[in-house]
C-alpha positions as CSV (number, residue, x, y, z in Angstrom):
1,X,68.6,64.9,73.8
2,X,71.0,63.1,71.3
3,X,74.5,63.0,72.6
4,X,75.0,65.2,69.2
5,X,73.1,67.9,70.9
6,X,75.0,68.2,73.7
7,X,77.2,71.8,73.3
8,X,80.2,69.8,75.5
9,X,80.9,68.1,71.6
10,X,82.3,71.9,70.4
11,X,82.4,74.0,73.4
12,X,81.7,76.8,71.3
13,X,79.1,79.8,72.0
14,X,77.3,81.9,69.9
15,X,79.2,84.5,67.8
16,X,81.7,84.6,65.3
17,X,84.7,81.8,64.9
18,X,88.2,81.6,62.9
19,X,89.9,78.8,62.4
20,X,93.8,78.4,64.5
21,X,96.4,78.4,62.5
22,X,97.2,75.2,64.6
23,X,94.7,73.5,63.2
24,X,95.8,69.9,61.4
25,X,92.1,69.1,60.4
26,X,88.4,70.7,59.7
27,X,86.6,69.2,62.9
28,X,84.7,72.2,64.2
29,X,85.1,72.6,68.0
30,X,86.8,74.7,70.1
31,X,90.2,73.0,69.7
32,X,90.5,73.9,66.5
33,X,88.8,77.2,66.6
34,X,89.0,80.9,68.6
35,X,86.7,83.6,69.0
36,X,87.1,86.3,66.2
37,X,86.3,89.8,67.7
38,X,86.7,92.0,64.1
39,X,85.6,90.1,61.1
40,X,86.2,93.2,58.9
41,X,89.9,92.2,59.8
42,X,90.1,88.7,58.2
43,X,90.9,87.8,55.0
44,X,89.8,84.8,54.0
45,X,93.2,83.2,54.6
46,X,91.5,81.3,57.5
47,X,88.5,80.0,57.9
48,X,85.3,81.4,59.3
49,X,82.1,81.1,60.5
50,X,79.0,82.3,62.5
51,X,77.2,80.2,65.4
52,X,73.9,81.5,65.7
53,X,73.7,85.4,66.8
54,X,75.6,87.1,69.9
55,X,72.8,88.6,71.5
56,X,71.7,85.2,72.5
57,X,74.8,85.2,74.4
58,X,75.5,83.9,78.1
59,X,77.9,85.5,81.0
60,X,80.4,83.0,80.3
61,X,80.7,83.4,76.8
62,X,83.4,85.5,75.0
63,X,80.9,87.2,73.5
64,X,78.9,88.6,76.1
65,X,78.4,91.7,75.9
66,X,80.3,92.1,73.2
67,X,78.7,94.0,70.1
68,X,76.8,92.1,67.1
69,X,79.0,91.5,63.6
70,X,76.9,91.9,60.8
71,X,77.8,89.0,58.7
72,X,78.3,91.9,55.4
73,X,81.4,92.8,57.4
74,X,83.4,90.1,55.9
75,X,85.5,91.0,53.2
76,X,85.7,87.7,52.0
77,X,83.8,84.2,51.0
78,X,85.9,82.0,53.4
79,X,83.0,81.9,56.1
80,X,80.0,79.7,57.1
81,X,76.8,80.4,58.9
82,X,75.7,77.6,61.4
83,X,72.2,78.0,62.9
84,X,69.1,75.2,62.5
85,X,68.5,74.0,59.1
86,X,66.2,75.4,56.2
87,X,64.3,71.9,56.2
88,X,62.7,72.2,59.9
89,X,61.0,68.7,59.5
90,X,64.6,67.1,60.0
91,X,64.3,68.4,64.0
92,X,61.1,66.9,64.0
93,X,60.5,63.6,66.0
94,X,60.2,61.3,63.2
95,X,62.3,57.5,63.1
96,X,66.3,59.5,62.1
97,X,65.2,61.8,65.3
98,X,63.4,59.8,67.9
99,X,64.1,62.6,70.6
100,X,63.7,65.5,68.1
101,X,67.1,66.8,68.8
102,X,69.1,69.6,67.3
103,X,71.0,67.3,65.6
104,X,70.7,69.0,62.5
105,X,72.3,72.5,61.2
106,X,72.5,74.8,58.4
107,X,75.8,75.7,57.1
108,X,75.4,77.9,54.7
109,X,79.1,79.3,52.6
110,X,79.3,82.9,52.9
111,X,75.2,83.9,53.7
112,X,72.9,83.6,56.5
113,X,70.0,81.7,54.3
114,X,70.6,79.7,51.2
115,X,69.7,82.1,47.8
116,X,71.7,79.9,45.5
117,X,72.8,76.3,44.4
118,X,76.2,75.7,45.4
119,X,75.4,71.5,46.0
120,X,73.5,69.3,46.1
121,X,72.4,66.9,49.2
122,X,69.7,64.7,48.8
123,X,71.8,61.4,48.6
124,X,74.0,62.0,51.3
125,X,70.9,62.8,53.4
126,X,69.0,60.0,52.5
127,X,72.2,57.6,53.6
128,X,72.5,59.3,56.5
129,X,68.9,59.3,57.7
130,X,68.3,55.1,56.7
131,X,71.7,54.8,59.2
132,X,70.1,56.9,62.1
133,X,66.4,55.2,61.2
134,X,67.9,51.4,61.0
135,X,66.0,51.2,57.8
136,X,62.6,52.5,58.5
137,X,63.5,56.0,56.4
138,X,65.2,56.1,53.0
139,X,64.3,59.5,51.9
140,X,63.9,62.7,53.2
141,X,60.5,63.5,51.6
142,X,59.5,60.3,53.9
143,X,59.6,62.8,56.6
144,X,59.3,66.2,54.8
145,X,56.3,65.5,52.3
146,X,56.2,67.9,49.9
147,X,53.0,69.0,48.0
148,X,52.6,71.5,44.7
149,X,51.4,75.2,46.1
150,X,48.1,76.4,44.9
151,X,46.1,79.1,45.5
152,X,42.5,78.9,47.6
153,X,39.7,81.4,47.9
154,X,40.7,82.6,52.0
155,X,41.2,86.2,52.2
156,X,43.2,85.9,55.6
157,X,47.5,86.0,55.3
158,X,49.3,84.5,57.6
159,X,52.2,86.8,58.8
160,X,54.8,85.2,60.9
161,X,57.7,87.6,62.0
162,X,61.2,86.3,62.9
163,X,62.5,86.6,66.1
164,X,62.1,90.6,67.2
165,X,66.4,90.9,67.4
166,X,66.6,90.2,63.8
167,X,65.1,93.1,63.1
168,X,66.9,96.0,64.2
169,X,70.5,94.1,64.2
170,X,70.3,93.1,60.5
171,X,67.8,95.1,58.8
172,X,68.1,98.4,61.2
173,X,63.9,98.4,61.9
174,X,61.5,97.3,64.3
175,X,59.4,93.9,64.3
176,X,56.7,96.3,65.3
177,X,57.6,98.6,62.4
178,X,57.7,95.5,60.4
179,X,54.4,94.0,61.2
180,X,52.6,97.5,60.9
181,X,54.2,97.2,57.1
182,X,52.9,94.3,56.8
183,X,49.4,94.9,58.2
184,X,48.5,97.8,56.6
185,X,49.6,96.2,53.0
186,X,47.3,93.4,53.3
187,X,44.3,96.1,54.7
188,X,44.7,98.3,51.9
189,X,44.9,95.3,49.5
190,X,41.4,94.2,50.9
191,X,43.2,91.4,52.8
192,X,42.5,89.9,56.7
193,X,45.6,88.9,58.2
194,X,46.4,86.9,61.6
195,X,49.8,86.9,63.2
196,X,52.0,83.8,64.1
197,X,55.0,84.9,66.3
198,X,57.7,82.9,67.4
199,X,57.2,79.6,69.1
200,X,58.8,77.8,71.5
201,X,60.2,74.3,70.9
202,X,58.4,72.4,72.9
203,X,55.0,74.0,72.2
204,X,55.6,73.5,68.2
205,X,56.4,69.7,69.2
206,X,52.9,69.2,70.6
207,X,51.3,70.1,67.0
208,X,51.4,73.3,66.3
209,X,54.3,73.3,63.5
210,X,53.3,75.9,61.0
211,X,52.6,73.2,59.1
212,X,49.7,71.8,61.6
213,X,48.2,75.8,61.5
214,X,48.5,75.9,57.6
215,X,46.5,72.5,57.4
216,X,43.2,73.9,58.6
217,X,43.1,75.5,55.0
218,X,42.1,79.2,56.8
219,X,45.3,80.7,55.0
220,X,45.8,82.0,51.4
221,X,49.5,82.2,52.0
222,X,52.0,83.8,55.0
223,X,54.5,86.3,54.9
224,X,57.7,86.2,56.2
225,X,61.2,87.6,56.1
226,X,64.8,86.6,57.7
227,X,63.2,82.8,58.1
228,X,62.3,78.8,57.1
229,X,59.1,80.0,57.3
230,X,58.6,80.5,53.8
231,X,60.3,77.2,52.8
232,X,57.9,75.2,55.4
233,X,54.6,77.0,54.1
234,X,55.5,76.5,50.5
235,X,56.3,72.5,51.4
236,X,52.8,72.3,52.8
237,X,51.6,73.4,49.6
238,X,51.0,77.4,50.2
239,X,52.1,80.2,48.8
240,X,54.9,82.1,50.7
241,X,55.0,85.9,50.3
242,X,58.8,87.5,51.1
243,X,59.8,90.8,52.1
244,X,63.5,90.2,52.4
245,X,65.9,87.7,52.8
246,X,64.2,84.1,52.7
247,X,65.3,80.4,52.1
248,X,63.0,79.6,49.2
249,X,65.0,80.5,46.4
250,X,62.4,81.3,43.0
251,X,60.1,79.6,44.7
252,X,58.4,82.4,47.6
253,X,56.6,85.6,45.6
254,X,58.6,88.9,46.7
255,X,56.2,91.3,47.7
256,X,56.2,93.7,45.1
257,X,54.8,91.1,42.8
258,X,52.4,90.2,45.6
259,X,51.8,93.9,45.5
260,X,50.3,93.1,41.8
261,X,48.3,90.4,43.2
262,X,50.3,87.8,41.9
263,X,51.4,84.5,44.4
264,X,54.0,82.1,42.8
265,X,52.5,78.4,43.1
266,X,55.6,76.0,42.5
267,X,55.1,72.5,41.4
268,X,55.9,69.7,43.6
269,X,59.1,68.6,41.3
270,X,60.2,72.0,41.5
271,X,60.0,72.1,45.3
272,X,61.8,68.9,45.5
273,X,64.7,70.3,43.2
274,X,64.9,73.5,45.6
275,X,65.5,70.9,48.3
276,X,68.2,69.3,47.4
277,X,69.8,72.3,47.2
278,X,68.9,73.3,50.5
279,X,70.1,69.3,51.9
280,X,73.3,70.5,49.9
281,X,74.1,73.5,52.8
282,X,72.6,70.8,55.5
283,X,74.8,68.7,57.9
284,X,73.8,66.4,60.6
285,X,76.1,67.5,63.5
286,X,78.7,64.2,63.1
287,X,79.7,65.3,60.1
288,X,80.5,69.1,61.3
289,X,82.4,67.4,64.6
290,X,83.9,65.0,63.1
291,X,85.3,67.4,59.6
292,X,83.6,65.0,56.8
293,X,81.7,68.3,56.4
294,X,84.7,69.4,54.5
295,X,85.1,66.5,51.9
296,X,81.0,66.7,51.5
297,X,81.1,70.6,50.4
């Protein structure tokens, strides 16, 4: 672990965060920052934002026990979402990330997955990443390849559910009822299907990344919802099939045009420019510690 990962640089726990009024700069960390217990009471006059989800939460937290926000319950724009970022290859061991740390968040203004261009972030990525590499990466497609999506002749969709809590705090359903959604879509559309739940860290780290299952060319496309799923699938040159809210801008097929048996296949290029919108909302943890977040945005 990087000393970047370490939770002692913020102190803070999962939940929702407004900024002090004491606060004389935009370093995000516990100093600067206080639990907010009614989001539906700010008003943008302070800053905001979400770390993660509540339920996740600890004894010693603030928010234990304490019931989930629903992000929609701000009445205002002044808020960001922090959880891991929409480019998963970034956590990835690679030469920026010899540990494969956490070192890397999303924080994305005012929604929980990027659906629109508000920067862009490919340059100061790429400077960052040849400081952490010494050199040895200049780009971030050295370490997230991207390839055009196209279409083979596999019958079989790849569904791969968010985590089950998702479902019922955001979308007010099931993963079960979900997946049976799922499921019986692809049956009656004459498709096979294979589920992919949730991994764990360190079992993803010994090659079996989404994009190490995609690569044995067994899959069509996979459908998601609520997660970088379809963003990593559509990298690795696959269609990505959506249900609901997603991090793949134009680029994933919703599923009522899948319904017409139609799969979107992006370009390379046009991946790439997606990207660098996503590396717009993306900050290694330094620059959220240390406020250069704020001059960045």
């Amino acid at each position: 672990m990087s000393e970047w990962a370490k939770k002692d640089k913020h102190g803070l726990h999962w939940g929702h965060w407004i900024r002090k009024e004491s606060a004389t700069d935009w370093c995000i960390h516990r100093g600067n920052y206080e639990p907010c217990f009614d989001i539906s009471g700010t008003d943008g006059s302070r800053h905001c934002f979400k770390l993660g989800n509540e339920w996740e939460s600890k004894p010693q937290s603030p928010f234990y026990g304490k019931q989930f926000q629903h992000p929609r319950n701000y009445t205002h724009d002044n808020w960001h979402f922090w959880d891991n970022p929409e480019i998963p290859q970034l956590m990835w061991r690679n030469p920026a990330n010899p540990t494969a740390s956490k070192d890397w968040i999303r924080w994305v203004p005012s929604e929980i997955l990027t659906s629109k261009h508000t920067a862009s972030g490919s340059d100061r990525i790429n400077k960052r990443l040849k400081h952490l590499s010494k050199g040895r990466v200049t780009a971030w497609q050295e370490i997230a390849p991207v390839r055009s999506v196209s279409i083979n002749s596999s019958k079989t969709v790849l569904i791969v559910p968010s985590s089950e809590p998702n479902y019922p705090n955001y979308y007010g359903t099931t993963q079960s009822e979900w997946l049976q959604d799922q499921i019986q879509m692809l049956l009656d559309m004459g498709f096979d299907y294979e589920i992919r739940f949730k991994q764990g860290r360190k079992s993803r780290s010994l090659g079996n990344e989404l994009t190490d299952q995609l690569r044995s060319g067994k899959y069509v496309a996979t459908i998601s919802q609520h997660s970088v799923a379809a963003q990593e699938t559509i990298m690795a040159g696959y269609p990505a099939i959506v249900t609901g809210p997603h991090p793949a801008g134009e680029l994933a097929t919703p599923v009522e045009e899948f319904r017409h048996k139609h799969l979107r296949t992006p370009t390379a290029y046009e991946t790439v420019e997606w990207c660098d919108t996503l590396l717009g909302n993306c900050y290694h943890k330094q620059e959220i510690f240390e406020g250069s977040w704020k001059d960045a945005s």
